[in-house]
C-alpha positions in Angstrom: -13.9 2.3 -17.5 -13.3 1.3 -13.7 -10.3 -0.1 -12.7 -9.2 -1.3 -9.1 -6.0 -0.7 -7.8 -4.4 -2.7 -4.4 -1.3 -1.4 -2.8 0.7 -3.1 -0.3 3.3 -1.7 1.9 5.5 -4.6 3.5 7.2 -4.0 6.8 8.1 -6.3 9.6 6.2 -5.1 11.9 3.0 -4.0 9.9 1.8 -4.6 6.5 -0.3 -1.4 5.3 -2.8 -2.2 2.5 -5.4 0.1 0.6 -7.8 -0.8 -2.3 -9.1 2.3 -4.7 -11.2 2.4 -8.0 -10.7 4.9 -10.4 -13.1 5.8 -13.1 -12.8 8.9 -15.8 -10.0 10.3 -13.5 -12.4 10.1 -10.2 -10.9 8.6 -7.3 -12.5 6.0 -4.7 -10.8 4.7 -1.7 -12.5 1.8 -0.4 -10.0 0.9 2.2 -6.8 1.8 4.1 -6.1 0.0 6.8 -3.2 -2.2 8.5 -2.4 -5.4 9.9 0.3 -6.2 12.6 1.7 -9.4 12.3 2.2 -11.6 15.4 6.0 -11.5 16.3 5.4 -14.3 18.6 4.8 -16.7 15.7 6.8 -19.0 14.3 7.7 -17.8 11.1 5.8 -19.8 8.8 2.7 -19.1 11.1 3.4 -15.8 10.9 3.6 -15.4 6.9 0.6 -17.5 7.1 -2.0 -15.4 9.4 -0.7 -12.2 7.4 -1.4 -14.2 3.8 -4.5 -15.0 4.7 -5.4 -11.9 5.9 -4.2 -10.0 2.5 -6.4 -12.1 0.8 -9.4 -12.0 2.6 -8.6 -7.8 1.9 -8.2 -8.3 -1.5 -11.2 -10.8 -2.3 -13.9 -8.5 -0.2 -13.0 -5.4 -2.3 -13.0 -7.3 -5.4 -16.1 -9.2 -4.8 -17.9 -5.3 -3.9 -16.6 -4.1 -7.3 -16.6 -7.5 -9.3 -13.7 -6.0 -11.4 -10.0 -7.7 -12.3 -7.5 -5.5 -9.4 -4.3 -4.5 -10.6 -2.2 -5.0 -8.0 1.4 -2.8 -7.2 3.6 -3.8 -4.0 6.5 -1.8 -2.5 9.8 -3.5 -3.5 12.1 -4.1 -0.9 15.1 -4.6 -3.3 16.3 -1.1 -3.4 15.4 -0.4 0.4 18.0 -2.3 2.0 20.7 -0.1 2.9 20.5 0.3 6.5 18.8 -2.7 7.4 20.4 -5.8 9.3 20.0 -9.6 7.2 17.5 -11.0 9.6 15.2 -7.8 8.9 15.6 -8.2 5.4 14.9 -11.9 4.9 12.3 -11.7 7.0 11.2 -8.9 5.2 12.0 -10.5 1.7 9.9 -13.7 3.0 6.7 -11.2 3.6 7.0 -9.4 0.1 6.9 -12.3 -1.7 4.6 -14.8 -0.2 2.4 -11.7 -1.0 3.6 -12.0 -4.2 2.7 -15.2 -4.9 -0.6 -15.0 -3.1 -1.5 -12.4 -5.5 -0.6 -14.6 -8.5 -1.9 -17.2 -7.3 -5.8 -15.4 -6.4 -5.8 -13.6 -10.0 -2.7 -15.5 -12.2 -1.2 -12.3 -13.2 2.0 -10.6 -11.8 2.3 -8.1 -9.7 3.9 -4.5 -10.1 6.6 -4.2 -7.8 7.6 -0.6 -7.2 10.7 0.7 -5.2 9.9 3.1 -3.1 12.2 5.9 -4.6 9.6 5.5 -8.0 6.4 5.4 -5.4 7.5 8.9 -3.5 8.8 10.6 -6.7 5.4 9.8 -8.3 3.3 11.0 -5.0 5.4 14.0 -4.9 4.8 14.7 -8.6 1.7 14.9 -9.1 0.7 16.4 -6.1 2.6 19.2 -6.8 5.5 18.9 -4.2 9.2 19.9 -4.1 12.3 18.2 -3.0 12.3 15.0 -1.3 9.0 13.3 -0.1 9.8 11.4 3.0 7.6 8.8 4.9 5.8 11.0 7.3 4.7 13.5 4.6 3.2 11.0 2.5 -0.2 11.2 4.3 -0.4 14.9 3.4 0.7 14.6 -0.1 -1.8 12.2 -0.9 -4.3 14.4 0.4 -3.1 17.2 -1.8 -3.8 14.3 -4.4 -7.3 13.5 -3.8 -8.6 17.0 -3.5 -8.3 17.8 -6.6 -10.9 14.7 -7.3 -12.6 15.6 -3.7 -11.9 19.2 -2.4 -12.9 17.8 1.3 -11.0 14.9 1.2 -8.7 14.2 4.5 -6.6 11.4 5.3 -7.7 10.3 8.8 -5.4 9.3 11.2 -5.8 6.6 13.6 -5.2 8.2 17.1 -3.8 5.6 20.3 -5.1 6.4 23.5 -2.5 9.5 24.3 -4.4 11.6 21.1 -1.6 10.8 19.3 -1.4 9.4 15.7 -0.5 6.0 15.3 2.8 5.2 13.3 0.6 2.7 11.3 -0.8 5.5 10.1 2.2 5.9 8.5 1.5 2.4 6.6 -1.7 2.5 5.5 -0.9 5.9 3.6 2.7 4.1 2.2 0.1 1.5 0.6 -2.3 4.4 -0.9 0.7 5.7 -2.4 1.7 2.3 -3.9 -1.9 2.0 -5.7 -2.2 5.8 -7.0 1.7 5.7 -8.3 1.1 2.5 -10.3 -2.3 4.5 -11.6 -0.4 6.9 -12.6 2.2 5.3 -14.0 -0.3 3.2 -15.8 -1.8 6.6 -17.0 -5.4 6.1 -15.2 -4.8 9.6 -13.0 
């Protein structure tokens, strides 16, 4: 049975999301990408362009795959500890007008994940040791999906130095999200 998986990875400065479908343990990723929200907006403005933005994500991967998506976001609950209050209501404001755009496109909830479960999961099942920080995420996912696609790279987005983006860094945060709730929800 197919099932499609959104993950969404909430900063203040860029919102990483990735849609997959996984069917009999094969693994499809329709799309990684980013979006940057406008720090130059007000802030309902703001929460508004990135909304609509999420949505229009989510809707064109669902309407390829006609299929329910089950949907996982990074919690920002247990995150917290070195950030100052206007970062995290800000960031509390983005995570859950997500939230609630999600319930409102497909009236279920949404999985909320702290990161701590996410990494631990990644690192798991891709066969890793110790502690998986943010910048080795892209490489333990591709660990991941080779053993469903032996030629399977995460691409990074280079600027115009050659050098990887740091949003790079986002999009595979919310890859992670999707595969650790799909294999949490025992579907890898």
């Amino acid at each position: 049975m197919q099932k499609l998986y959104f993950g969404l990875d909430i900063s203040t400065t860029t919102v990483g999301f990735s849609s997959i479908v996984i069917e009999d343990e094969k693994i499809k990723i329709i799309s990684s990408i980013f979006y940057k929200p406008n720090k130059d907006d007000d802030l309902i403005k703001m929460l508004s362009d990135t909304k609509c933005f999420i949505i229009n994500q989510m809707q064109t991967a669902q309407k390829e795959y006609n299929l329910e998506p089950i949907i996982a976001i990074e919690d920002i609950i247990l995150c917290m500890i070195k950030t100052t209050a206007q970062t995290t209501t800000l960031l509390s404001a983005i995570n859950r007008v997500l939230c609630v755009a999600s319930y409102e496109l497909y009236n279920k909830p949404i999985s909320l994940l702290p990161v701590q479960t996410i990494r631990a999961t990644i690192r798991k099942k891709a066969g890793l040791k110790g502690r998986l920080e943010k910048e080795n995420v892209p490489k333990a996912i591709e660990k991941i999906m080779r053993k469903y696609n032996k030629k399977w790279k995460f691409e990074m987005e280079l600027n115009r130095n050659k050098k990887p983006k740091p949003e790079n860094y986002d999009r595979a945060d919310a890859i992670a999200v999707a595969l650790a709730l799909a294999i949490r929800n025992e579907d890898l």
